[in-house]
C-alpha positions as CSV (number, residue, x, y, z in Angstrom):
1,X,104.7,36.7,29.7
2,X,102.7,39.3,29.0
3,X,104.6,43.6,29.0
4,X,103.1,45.4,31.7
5,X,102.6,49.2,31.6
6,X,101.6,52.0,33.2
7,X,99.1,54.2,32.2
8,X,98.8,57.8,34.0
9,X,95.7,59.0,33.1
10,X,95.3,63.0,33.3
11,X,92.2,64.2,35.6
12,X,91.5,66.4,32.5
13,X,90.8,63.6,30.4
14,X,88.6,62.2,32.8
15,X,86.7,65.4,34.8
16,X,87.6,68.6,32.7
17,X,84.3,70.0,33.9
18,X,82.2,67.1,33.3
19,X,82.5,63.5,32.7
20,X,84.4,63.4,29.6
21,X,82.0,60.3,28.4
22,X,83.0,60.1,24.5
23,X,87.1,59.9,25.1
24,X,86.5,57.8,28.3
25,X,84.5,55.0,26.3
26,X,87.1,54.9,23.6
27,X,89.4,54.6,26.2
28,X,88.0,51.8,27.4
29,X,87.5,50.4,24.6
30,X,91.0,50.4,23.6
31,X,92.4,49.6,26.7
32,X,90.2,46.2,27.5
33,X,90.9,45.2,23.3
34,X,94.7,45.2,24.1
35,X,94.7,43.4,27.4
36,X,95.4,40.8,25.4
37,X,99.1,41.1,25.2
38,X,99.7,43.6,27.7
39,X,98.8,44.4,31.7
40,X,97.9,47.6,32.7
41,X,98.0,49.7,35.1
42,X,95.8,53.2,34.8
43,X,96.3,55.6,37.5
44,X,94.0,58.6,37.9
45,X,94.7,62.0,38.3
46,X,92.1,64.0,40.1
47,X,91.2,66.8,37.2
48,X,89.0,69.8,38.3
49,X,88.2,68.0,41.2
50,X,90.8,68.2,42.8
51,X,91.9,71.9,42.3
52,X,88.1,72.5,43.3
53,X,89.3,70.8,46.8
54,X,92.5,72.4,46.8
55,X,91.4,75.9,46.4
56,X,89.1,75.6,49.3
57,X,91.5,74.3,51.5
58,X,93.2,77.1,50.6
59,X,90.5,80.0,51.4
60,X,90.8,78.3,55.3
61,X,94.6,79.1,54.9
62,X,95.8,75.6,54.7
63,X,99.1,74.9,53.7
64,X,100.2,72.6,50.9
65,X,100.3,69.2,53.2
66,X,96.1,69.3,53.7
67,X,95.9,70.9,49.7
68,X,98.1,67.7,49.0
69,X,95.4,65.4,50.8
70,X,93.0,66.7,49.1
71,X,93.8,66.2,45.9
72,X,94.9,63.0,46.9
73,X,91.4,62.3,47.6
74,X,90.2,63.6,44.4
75,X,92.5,61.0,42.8
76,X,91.1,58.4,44.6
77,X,87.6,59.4,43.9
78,X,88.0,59.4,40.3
79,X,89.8,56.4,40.1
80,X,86.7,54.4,42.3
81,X,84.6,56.2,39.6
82,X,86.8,54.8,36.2
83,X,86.8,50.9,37.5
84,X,82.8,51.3,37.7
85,X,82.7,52.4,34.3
86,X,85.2,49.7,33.7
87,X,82.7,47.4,35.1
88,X,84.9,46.4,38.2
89,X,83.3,44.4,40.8
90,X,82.6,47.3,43.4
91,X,84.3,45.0,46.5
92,X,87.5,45.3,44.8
93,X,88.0,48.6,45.6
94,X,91.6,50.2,44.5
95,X,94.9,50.0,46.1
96,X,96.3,52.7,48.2
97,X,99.5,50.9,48.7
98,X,102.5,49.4,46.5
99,X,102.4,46.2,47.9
100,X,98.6,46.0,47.0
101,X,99.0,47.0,43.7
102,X,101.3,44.3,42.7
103,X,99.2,41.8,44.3
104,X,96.1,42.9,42.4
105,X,98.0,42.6,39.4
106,X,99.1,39.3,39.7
107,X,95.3,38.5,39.8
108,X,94.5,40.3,37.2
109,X,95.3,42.3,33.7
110,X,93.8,45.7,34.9
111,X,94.2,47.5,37.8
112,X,93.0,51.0,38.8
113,X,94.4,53.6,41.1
114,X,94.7,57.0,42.2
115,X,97.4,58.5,44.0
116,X,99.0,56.0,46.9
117,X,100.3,57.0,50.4
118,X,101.2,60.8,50.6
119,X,104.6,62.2,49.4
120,X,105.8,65.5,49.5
121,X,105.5,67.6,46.2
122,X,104.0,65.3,43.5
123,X,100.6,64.3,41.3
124,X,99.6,61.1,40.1
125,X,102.5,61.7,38.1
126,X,104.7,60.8,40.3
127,X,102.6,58.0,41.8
128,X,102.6,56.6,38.1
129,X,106.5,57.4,37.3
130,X,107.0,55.1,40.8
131,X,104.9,52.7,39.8
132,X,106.4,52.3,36.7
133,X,110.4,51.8,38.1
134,X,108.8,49.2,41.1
135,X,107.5,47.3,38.3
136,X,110.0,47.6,35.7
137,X,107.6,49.4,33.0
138,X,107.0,51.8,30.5
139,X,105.4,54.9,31.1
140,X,102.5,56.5,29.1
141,X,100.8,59.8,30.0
142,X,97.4,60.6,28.5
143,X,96.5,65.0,28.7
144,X,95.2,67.4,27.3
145,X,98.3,67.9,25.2
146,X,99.8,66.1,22.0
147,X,103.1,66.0,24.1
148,X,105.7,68.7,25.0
149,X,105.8,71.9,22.8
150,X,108.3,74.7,22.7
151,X,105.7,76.9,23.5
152,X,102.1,76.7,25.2
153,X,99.8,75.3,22.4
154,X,97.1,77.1,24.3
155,X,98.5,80.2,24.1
156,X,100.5,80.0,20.9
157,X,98.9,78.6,17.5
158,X,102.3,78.3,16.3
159,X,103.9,75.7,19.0
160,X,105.6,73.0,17.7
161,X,105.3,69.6,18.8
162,X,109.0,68.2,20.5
163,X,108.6,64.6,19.3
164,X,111.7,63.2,21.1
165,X,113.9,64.8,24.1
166,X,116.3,63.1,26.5
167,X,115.6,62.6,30.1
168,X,118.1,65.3,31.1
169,X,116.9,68.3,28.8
170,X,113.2,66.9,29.8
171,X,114.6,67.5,33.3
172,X,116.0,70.7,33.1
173,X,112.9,72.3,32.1
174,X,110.4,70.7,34.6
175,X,113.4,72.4,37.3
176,X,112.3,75.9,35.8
177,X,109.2,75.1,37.4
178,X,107.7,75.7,40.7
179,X,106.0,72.6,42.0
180,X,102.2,73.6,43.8
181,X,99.4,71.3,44.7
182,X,97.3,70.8,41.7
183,X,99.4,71.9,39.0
184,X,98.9,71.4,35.8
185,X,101.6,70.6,33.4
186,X,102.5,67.3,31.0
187,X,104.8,65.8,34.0
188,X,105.3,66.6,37.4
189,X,108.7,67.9,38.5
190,X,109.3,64.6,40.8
191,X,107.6,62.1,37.8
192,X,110.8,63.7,35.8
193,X,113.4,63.1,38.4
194,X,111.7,59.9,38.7
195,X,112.2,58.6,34.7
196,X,115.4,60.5,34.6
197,X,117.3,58.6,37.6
198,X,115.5,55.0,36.7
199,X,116.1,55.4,32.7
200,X,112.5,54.9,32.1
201,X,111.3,55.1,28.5
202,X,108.2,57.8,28.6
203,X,105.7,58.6,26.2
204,X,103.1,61.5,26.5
205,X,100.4,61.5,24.1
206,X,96.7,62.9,24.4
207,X,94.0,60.6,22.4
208,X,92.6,57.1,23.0
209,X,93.2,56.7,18.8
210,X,97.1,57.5,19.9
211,X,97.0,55.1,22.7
212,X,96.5,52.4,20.2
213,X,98.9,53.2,17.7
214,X,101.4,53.2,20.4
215,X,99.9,49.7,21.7
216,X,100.0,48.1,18.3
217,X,103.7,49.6,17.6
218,X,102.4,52.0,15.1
219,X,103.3,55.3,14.5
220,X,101.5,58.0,16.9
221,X,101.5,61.7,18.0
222,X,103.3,62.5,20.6
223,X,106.9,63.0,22.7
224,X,108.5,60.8,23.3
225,X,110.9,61.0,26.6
226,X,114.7,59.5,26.6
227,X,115.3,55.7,24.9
């Protein structure tokens, strides 16, 4: 039988401004090569696009519910966008639903999704970290980021890279952080609470070339989350 995981894959990667063409055709590229021994499951975040739609829905002075649709939306969009570029039949379409999901995926090796039904405070993180307990997975997240540094790596050439932290200390630091629709961090505070309560082993790494070290049990950079 073959290892199923799950895949979040950061709006960041996919839309940072534009269509991030070069890393998205390596990821694809890796990704259909190892279907061979795994299933996959890819979910989307929703990137610039969905803070674009989230700050407008601001400027009407909408709260965080209609902020949270919106970038559920975006999630969605993106998501209908990466199984074209997969090649997906278009009638497919993508599950917005658990039960969906699993029945796609006992079809098929690949399945692509954005966020699912609407839950208070969480990303496609969240949606991913979820996914991941229901079906008894890993966890990979692909951004912007190596992994989790001591410091911001954008701000501070010095930041080192944490290569391994427990689910608790992981934990306590997403709690030093105020959740708000759109955010942008390596995990969402719920995703955390998620891997911490359901012991699930959680990678976060940013390149397609890092994706496939970690597929082909090689060595790859990275954090790697409790285990």
């Amino acid at each position: 039988m073959k290892k199923t995981l799950v895949i979040s894959l950061g709006g960041s990667q996919i839309i940072p401004d534009k269509i991030n063409y070069s890393y998205l055709k390596k990821f694809k590229k890796i990704v259909l090569k190892n279907l061979k021994k795994y299933k996959i499951v890819i979910v989307c975040g929703g990137g610039s696009l969905a803070r674009k739609y989230i700050e407008a829905i601001k400027k009407e002075n909408l709260g965080p519910y209609n902020q949270s649709l919106a970038g559920i939306s975006a999630t969605r969009t993106n998501a209908r966008f990466l199984s074209y570029f997969f090649g997906f039949e278009p009638e497919w379409g993508i599950p917005h639903k658990m039960r969906i999901l699993k029945k796609y995926l006992k079809k098929r090796n690949l399945v692509i999704c954005g966020a699912l039904e609407y839950k208070p405070d969480q990303t496609s993180d969240s949606t991913a970290a979820q996914i991941a307990s229901k079906l008894n997975s890993e966890f990979i997240n692909l951004t912007d980021v190596s992994g989790l540094y001591d410091k911001d790596p954008k701000k501070h050439k010095g930041a080192k890279l944490i290569q391994k932290i427990s689910w608790e200390n992981f934990d306590k630091i997403m709690k030093k952080i105020n959740f708000k629709p759109g955010q942008h961090f390596i995990l969402d505070q719920k995703a955390s609470k998620i891997i911490k309560k359901e012991k699930i082993k959680t990678y976060i790494m940013k390149t397609p070339e890092d994706l496939n070290k970690f597929l082909n049990e090689k060595k790859f950079v990275g954090t790697t989350i409790g285990g």
